[in-house]
HTML snippet that shows the backbone in 3Dmol.js (N, CA, C, O; Angstrom):
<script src="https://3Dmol.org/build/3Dmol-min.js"></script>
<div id="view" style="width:600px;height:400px;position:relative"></div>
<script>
const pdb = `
ATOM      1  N   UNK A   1     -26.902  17.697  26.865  1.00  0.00           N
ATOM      2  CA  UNK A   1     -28.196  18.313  26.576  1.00  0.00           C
ATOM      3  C   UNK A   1     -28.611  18.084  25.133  1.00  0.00           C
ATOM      4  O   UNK A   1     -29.724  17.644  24.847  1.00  0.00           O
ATOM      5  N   UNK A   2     -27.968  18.302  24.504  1.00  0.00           N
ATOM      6  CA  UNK A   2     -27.605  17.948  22.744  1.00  0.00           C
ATOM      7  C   UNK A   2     -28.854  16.372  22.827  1.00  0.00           C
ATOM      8  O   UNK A   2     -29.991  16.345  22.355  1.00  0.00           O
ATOM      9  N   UNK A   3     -28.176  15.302  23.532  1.00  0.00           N
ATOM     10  CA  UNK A   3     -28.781  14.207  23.740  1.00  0.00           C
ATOM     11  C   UNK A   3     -29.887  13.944  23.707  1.00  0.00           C
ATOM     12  O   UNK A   3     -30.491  13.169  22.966  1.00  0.00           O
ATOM     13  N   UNK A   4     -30.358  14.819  24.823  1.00  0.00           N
ATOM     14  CA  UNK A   4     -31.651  14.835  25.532  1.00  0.00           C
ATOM     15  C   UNK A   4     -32.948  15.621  24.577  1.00  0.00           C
ATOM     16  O   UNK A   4     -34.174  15.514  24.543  1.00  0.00           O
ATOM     17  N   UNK A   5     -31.882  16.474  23.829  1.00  0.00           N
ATOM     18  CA  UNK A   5     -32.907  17.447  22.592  1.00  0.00           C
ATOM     19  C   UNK A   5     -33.162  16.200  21.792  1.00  0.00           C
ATOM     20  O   UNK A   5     -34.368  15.979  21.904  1.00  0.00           O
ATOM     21  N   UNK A   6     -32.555  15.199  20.972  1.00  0.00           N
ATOM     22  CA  UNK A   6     -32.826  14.587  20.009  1.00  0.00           C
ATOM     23  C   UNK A   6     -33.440  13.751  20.674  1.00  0.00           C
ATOM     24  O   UNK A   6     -34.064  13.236  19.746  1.00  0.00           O
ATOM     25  N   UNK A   7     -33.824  13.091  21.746  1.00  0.00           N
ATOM     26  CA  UNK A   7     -34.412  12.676  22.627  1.00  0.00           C
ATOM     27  C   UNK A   7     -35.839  12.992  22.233  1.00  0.00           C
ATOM     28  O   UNK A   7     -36.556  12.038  21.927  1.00  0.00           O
ATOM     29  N   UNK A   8     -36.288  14.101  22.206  1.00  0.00           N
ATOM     30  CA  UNK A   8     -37.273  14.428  22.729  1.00  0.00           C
ATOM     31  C   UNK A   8     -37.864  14.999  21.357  1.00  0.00           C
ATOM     32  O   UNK A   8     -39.064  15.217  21.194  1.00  0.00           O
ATOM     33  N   UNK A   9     -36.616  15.274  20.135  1.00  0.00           N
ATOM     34  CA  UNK A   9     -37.345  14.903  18.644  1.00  0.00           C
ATOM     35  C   UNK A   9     -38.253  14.068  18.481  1.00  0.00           C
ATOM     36  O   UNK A   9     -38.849  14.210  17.414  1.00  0.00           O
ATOM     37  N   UNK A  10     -38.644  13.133  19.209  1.00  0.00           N
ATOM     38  CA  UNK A  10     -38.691  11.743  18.517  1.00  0.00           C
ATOM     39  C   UNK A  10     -40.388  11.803  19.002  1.00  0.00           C
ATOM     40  O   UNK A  10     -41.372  11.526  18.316  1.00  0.00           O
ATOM     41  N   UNK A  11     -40.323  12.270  20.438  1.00  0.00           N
ATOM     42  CA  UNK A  11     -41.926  12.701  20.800  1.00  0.00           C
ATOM     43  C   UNK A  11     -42.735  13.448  19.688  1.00  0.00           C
ATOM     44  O   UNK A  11     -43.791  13.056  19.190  1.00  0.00           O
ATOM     45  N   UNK A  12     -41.846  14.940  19.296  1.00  0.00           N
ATOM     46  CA  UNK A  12     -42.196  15.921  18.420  1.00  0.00           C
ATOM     47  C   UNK A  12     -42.755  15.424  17.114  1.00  0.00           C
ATOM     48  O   UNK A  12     -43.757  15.868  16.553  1.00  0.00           O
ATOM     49  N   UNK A  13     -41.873  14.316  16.649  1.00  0.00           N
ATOM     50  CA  UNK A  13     -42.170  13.870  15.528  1.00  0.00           C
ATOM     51  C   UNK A  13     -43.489  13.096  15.333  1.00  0.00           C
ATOM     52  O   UNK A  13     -43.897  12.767  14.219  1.00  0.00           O
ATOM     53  N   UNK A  14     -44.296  12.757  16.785  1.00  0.00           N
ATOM     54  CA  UNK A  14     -45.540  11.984  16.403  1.00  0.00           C
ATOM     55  C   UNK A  14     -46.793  13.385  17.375  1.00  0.00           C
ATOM     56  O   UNK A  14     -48.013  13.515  17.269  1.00  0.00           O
ATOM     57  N   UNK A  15     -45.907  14.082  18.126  1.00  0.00           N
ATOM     58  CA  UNK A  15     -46.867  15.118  18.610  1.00  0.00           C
ATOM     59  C   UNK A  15     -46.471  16.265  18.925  1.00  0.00           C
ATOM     60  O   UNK A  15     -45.951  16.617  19.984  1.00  0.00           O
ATOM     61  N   UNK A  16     -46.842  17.201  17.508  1.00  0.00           N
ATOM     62  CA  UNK A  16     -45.297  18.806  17.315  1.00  0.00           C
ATOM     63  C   UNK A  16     -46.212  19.257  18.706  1.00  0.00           C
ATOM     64  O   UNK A  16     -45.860  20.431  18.819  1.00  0.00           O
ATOM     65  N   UNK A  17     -47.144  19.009  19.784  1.00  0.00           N
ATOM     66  CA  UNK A  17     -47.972  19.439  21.032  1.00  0.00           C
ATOM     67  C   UNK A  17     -47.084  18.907  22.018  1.00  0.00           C
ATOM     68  O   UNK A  17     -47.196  19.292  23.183  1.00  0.00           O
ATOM     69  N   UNK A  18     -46.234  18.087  21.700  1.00  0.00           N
ATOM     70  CA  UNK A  18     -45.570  17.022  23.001  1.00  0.00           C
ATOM     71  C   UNK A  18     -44.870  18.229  24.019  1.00  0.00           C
ATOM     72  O   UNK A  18     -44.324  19.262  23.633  1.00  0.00           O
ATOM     73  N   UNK A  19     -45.088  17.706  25.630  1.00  0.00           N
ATOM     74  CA  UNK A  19     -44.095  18.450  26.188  1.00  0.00           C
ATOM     75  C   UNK A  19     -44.183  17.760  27.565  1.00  0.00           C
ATOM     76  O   UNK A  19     -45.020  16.889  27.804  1.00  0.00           O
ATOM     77  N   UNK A  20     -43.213  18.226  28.515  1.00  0.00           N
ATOM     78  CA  UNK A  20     -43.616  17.424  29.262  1.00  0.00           C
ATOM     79  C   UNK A  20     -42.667  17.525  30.604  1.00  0.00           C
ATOM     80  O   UNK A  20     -42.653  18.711  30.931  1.00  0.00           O
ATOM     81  N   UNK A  21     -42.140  17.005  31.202  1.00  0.00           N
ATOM     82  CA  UNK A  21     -41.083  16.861  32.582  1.00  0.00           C
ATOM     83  C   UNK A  21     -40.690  15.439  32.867  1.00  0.00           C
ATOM     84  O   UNK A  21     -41.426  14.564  33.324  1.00  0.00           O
ATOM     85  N   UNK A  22     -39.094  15.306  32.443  1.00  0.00           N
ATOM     86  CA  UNK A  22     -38.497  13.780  32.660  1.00  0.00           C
ATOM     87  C   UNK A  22     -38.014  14.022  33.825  1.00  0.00           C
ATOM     88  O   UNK A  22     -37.688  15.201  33.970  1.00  0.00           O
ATOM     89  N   UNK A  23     -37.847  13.366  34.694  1.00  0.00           N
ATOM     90  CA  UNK A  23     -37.260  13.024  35.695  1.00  0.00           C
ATOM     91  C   UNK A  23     -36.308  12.010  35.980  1.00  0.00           C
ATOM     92  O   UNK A  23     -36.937  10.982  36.228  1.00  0.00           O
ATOM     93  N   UNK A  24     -35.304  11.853  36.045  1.00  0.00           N
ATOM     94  CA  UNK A  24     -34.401  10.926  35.634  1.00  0.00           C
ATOM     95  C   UNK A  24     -33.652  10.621  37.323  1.00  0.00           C
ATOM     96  O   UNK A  24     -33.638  11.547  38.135  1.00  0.00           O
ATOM     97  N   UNK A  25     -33.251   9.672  37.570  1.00  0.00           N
ATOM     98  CA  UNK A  25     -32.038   9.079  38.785  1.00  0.00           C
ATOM     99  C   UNK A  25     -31.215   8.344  37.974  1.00  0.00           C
ATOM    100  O   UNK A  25     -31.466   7.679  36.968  1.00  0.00           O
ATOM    101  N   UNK A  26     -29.915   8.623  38.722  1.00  0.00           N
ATOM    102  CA  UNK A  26     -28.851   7.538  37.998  1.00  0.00           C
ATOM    103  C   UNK A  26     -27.834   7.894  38.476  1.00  0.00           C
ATOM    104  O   UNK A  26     -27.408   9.035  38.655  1.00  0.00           O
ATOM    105  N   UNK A  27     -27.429   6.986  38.689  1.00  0.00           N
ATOM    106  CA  UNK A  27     -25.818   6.501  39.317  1.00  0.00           C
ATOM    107  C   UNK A  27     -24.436   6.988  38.592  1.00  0.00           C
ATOM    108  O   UNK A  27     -24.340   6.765  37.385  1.00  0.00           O
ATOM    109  N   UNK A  28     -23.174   7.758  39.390  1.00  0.00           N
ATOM    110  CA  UNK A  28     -22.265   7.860  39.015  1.00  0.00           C
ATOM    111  C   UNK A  28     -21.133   7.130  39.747  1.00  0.00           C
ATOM    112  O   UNK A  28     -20.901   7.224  40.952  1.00  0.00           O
ATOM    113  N   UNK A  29     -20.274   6.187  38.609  1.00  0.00           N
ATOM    114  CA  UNK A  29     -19.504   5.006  39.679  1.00  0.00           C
ATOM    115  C   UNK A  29     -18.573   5.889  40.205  1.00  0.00           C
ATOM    116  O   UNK A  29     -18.556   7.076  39.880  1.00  0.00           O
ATOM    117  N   UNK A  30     -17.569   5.249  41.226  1.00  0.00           N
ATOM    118  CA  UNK A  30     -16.234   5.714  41.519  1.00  0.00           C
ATOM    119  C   UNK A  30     -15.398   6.064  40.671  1.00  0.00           C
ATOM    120  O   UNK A  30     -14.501   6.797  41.087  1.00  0.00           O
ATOM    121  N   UNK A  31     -15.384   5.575  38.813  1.00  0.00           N
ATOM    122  CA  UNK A  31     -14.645   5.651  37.908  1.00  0.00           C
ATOM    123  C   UNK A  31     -15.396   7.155  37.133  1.00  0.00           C
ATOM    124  O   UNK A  31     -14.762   7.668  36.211  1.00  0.00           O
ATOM    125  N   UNK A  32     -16.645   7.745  37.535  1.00  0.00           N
ATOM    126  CA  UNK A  32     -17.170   8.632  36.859  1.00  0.00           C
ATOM    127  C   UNK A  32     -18.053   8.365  35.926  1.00  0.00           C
ATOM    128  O   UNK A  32     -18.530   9.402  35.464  1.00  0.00           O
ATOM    129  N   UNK A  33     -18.417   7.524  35.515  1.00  0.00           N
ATOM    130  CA  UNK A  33     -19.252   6.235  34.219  1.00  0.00           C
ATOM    131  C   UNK A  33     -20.447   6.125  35.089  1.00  0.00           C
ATOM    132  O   UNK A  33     -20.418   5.698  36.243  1.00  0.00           O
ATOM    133  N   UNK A  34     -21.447   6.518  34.488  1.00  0.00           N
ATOM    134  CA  UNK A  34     -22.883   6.068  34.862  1.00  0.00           C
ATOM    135  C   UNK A  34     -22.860   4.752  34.758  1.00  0.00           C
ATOM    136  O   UNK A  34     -22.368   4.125  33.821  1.00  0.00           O
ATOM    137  N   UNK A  35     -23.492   4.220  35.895  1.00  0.00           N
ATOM    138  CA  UNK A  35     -23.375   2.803  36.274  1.00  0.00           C
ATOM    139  C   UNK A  35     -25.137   1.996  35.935  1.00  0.00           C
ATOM    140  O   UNK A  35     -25.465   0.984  35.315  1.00  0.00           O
ATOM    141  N   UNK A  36     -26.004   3.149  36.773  1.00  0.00           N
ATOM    142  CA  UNK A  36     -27.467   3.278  36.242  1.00  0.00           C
ATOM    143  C   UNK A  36     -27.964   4.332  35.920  1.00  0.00           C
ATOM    144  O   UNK A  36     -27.473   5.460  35.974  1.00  0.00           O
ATOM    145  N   UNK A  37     -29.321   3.880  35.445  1.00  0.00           N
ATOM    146  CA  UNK A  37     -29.953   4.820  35.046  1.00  0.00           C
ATOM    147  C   UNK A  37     -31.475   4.920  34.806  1.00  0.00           C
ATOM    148  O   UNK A  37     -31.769   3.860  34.254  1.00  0.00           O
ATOM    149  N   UNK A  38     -32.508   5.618  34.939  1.00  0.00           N
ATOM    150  CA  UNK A  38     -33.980   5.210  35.097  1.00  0.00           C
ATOM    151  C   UNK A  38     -34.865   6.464  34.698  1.00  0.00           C
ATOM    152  O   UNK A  38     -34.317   7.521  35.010  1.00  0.00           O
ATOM    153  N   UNK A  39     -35.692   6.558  34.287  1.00  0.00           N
ATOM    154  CA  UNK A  39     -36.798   7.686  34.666  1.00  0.00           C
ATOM    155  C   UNK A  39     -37.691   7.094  35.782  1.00  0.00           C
ATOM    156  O   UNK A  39     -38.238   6.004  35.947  1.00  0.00           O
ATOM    157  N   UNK A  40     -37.615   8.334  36.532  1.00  0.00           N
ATOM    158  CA  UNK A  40     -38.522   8.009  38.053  1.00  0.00           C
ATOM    159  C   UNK A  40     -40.021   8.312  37.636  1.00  0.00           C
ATOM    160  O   UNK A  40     -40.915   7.470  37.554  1.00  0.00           O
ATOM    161  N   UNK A  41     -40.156   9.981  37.331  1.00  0.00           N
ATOM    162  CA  UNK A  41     -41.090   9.927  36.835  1.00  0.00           C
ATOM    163  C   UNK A  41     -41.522  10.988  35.491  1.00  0.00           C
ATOM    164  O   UNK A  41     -40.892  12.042  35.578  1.00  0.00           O
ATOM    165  N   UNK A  42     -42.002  10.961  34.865  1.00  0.00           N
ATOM    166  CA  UNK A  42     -42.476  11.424  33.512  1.00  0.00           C
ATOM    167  C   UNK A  42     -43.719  11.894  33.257  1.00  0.00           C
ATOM    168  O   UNK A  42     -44.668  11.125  33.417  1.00  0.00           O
ATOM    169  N   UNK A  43     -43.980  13.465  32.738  1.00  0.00           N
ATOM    170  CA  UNK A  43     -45.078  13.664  32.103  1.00  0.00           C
ATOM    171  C   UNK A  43     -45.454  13.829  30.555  1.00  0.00           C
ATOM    172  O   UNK A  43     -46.517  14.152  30.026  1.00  0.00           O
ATOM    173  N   UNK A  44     -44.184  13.487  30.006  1.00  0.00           N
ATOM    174  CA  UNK A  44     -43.965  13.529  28.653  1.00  0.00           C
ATOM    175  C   UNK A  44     -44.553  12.222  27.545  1.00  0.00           C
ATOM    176  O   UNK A  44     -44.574  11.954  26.344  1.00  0.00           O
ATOM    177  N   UNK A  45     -45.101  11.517  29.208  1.00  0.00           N
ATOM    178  CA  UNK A  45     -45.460  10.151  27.920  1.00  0.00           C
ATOM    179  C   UNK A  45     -45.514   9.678  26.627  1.00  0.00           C
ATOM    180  O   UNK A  45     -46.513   9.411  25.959  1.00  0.00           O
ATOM    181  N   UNK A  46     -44.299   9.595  26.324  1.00  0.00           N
ATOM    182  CA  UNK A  46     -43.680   9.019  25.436  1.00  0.00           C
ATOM    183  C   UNK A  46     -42.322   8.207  25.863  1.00  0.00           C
ATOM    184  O   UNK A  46     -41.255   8.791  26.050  1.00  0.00           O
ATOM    185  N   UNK A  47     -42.518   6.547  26.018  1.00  0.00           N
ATOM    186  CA  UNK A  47     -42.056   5.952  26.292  1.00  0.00           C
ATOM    187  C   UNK A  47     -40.447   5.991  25.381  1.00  0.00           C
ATOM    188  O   UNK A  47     -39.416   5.961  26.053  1.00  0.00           O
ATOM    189  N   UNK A  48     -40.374   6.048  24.036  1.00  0.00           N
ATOM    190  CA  UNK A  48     -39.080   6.204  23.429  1.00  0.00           C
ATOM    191  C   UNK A  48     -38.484   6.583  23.769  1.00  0.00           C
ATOM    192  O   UNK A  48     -37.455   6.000  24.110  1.00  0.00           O
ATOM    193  N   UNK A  49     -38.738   8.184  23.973  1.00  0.00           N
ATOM    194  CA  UNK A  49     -38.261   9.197  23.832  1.00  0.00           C
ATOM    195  C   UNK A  49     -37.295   8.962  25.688  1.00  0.00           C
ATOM    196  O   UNK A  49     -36.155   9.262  26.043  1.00  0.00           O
ATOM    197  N   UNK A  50     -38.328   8.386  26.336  1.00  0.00           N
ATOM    198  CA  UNK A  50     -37.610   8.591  28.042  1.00  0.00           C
ATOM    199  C   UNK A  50     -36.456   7.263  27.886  1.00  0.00           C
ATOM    200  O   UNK A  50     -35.442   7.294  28.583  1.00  0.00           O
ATOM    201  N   UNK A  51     -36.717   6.012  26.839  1.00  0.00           N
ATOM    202  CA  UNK A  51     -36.118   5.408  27.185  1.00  0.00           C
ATOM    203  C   UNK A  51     -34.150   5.519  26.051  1.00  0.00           C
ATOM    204  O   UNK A  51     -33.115   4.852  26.060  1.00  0.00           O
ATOM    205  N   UNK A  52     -34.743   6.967  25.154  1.00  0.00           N
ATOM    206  CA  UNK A  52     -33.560   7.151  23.939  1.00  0.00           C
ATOM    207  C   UNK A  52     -32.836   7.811  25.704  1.00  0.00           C
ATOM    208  O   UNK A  52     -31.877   7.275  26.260  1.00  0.00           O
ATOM    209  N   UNK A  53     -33.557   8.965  26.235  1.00  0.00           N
ATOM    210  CA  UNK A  53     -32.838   9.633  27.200  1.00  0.00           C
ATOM    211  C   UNK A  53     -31.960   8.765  28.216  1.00  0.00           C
ATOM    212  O   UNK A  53     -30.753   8.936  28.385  1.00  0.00           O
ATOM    213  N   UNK A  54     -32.728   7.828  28.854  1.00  0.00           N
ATOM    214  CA  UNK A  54     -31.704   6.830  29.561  1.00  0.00           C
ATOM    215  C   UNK A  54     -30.640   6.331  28.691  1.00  0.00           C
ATOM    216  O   UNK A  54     -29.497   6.433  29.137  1.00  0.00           O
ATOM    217  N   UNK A  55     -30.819   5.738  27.368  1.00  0.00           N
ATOM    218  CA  UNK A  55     -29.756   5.538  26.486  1.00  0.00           C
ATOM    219  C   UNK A  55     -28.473   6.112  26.981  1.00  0.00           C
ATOM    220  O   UNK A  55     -27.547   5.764  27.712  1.00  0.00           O
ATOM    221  N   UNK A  56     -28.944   7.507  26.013  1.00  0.00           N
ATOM    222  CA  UNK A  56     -27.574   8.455  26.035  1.00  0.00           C
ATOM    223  C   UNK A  56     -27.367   8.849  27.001  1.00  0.00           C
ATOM    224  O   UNK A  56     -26.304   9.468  26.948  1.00  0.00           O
ATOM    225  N   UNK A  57     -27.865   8.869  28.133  1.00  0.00           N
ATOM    226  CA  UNK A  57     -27.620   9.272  29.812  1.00  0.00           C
ATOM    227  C   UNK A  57     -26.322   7.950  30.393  1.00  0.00           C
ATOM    228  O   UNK A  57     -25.341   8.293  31.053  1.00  0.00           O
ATOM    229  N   UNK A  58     -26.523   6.806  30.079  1.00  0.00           N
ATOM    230  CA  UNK A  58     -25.686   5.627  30.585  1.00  0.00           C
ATOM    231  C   UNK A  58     -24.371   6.009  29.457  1.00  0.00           C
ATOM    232  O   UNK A  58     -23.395   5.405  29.902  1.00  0.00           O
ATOM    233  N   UNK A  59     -24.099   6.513  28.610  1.00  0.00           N
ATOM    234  CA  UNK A  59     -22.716   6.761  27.896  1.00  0.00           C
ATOM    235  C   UNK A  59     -22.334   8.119  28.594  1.00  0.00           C
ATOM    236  O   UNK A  59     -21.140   8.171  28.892  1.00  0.00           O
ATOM    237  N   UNK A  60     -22.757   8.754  28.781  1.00  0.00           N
ATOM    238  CA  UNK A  60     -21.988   9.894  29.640  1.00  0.00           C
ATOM    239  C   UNK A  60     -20.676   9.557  30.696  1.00  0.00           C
ATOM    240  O   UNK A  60     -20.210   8.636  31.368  1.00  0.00           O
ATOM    241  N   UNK A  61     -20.480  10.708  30.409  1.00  0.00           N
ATOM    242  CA  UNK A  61     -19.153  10.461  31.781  1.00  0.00           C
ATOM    243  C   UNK A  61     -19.138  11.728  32.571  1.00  0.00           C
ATOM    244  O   UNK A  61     -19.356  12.871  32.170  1.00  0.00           O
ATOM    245  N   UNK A  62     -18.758  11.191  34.104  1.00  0.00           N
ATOM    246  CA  UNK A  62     -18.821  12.541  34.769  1.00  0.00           C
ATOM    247  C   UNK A  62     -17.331  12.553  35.747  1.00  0.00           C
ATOM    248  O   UNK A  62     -16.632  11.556  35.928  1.00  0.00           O
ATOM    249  N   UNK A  63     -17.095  13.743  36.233  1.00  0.00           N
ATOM    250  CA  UNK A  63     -15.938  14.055  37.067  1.00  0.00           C
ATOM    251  C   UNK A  63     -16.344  12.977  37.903  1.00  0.00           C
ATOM    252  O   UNK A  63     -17.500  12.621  38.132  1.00  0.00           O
ATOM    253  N   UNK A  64     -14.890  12.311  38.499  1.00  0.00           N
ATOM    254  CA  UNK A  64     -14.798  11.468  39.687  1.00  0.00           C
ATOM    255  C   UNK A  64     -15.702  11.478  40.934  1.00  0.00           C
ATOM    256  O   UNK A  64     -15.117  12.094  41.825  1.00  0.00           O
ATOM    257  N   UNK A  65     -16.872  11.043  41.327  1.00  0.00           N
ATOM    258  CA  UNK A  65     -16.649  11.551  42.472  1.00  0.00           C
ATOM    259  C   UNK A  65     -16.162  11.797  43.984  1.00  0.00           C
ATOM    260  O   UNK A  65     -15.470  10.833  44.314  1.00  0.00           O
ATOM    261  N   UNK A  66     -16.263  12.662  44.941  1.00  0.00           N
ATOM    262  CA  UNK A  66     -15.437  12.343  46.062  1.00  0.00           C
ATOM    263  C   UNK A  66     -16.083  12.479  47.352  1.00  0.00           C
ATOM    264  O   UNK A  66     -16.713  13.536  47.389  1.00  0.00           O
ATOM    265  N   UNK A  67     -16.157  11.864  48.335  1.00  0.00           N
ATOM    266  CA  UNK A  67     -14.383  11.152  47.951  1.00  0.00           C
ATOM    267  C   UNK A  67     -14.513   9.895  47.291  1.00  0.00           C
ATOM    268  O   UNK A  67     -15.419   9.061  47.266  1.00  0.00           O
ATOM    269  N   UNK A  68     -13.311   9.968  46.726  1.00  0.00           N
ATOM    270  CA  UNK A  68     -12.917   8.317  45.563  1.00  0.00           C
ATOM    271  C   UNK A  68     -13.118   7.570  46.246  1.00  0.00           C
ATOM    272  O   UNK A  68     -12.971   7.549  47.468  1.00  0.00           O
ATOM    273  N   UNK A  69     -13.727   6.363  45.109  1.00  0.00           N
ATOM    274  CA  UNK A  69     -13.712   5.153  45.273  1.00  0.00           C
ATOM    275  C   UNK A  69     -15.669   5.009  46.155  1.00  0.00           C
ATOM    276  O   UNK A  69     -15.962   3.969  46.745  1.00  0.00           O
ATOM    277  N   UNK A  70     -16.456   5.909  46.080  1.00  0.00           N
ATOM    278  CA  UNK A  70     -17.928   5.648  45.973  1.00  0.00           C
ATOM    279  C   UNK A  70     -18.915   6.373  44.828  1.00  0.00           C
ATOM    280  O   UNK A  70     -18.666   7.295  44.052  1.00  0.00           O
ATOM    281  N   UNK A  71     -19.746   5.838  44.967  1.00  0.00           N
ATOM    282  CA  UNK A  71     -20.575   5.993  43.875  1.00  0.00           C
ATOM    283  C   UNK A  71     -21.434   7.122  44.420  1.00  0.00           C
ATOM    284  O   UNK A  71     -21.632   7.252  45.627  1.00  0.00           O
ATOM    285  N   UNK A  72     -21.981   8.004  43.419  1.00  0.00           N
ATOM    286  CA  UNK A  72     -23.256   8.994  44.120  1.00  0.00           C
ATOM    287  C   UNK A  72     -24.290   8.573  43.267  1.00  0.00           C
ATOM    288  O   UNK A  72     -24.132   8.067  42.156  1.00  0.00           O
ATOM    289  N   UNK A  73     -25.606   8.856  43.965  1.00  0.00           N
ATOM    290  CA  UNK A  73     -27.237   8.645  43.579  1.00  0.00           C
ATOM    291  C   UNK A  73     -27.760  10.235  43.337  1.00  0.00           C
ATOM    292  O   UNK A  73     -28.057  11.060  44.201  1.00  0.00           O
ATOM    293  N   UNK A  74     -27.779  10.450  41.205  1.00  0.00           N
ATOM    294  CA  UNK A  74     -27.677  11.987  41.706  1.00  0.00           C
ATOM    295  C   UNK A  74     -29.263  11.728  40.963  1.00  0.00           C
ATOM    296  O   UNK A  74     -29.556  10.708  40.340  1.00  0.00           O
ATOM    297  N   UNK A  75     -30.136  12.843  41.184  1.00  0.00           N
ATOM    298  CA  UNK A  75     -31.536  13.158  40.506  1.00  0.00           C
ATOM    299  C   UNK A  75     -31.541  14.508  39.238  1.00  0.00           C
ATOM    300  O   UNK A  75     -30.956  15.575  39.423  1.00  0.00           O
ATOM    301  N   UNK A  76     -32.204  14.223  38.170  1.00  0.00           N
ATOM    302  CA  UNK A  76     -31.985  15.641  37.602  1.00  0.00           C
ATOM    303  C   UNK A  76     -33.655  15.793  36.385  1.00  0.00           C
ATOM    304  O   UNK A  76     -34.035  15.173  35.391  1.00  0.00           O
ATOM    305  N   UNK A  77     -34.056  16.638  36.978  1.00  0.00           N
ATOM    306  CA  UNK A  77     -35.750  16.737  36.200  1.00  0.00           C
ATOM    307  C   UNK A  77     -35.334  17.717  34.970  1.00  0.00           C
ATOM    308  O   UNK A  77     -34.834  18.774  35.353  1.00  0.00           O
ATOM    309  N   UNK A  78     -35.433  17.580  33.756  1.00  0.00           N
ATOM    310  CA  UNK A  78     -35.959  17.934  32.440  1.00  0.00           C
ATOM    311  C   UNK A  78     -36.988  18.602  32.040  1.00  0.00           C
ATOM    312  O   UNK A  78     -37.484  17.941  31.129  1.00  0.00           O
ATOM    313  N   UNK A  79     -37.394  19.241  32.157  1.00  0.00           N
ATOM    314  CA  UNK A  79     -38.690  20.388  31.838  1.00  0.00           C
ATOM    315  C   UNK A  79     -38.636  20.617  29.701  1.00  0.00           C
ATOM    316  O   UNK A  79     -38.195  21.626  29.151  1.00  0.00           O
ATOM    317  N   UNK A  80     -39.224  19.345  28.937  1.00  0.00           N
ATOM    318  CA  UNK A  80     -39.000  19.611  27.791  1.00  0.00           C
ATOM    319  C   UNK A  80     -40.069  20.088  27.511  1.00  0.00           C
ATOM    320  O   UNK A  80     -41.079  19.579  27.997  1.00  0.00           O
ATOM    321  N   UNK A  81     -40.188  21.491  26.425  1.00  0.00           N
ATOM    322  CA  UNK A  81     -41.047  21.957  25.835  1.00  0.00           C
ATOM    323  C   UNK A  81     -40.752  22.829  25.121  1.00  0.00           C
ATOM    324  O   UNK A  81     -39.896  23.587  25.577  1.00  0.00           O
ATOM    325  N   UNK A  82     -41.522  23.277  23.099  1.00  0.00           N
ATOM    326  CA  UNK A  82     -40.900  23.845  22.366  1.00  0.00           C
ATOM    327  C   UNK A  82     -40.396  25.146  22.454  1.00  0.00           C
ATOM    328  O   UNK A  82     -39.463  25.630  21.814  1.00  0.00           O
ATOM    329  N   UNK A  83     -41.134  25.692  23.347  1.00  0.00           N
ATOM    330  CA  UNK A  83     -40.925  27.173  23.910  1.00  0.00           C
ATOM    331  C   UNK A  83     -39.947  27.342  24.795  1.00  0.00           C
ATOM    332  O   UNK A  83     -39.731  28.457  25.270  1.00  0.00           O
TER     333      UNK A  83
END
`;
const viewer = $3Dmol.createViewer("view");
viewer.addModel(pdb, "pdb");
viewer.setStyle({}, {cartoon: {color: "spectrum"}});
viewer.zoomTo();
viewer.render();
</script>
């Protein structure tokens, strides 16, 4: 989350008004390592900022999942705003 805040500095910094809803999909391999990663869809328009979030979204690591040895397709929406 840490990530996703400095993420979304970066909007703030050209519009302290910015806010918005990321929507993100992305892949967790059999090893737990985000494999992909995307914004589906976005109201935060600010292209950086969604593409710093995919950044630090593909270095993450997550518990295995199971059963071992497949990958899951997980979704997770972001609701950023200063309040």
């Amino acid at each position: 989350r840490d990530a996703v805040g400095e993420c979304y500095q970066l909007a703030l910094a050209e519009d302290p008004d910015a806010q918005g809803d990321v929507h993100v999909r992305f892949i967790v391999g059999p090893d737990g390592e985000v494999d992909a990663v995307e914004v589906f869809h976005s109201t935060l328009a600010h292209p950086a900022s969604e593409r710093c979030i995919c950044d630090a979204m593909a270095n993450w690591r997550f518990p295995r999942p199971r059963p071992r040895g497949r990958s899951v397709l997980l979704t997770y929406p972001y609701a950023l705003a200063t309040e």
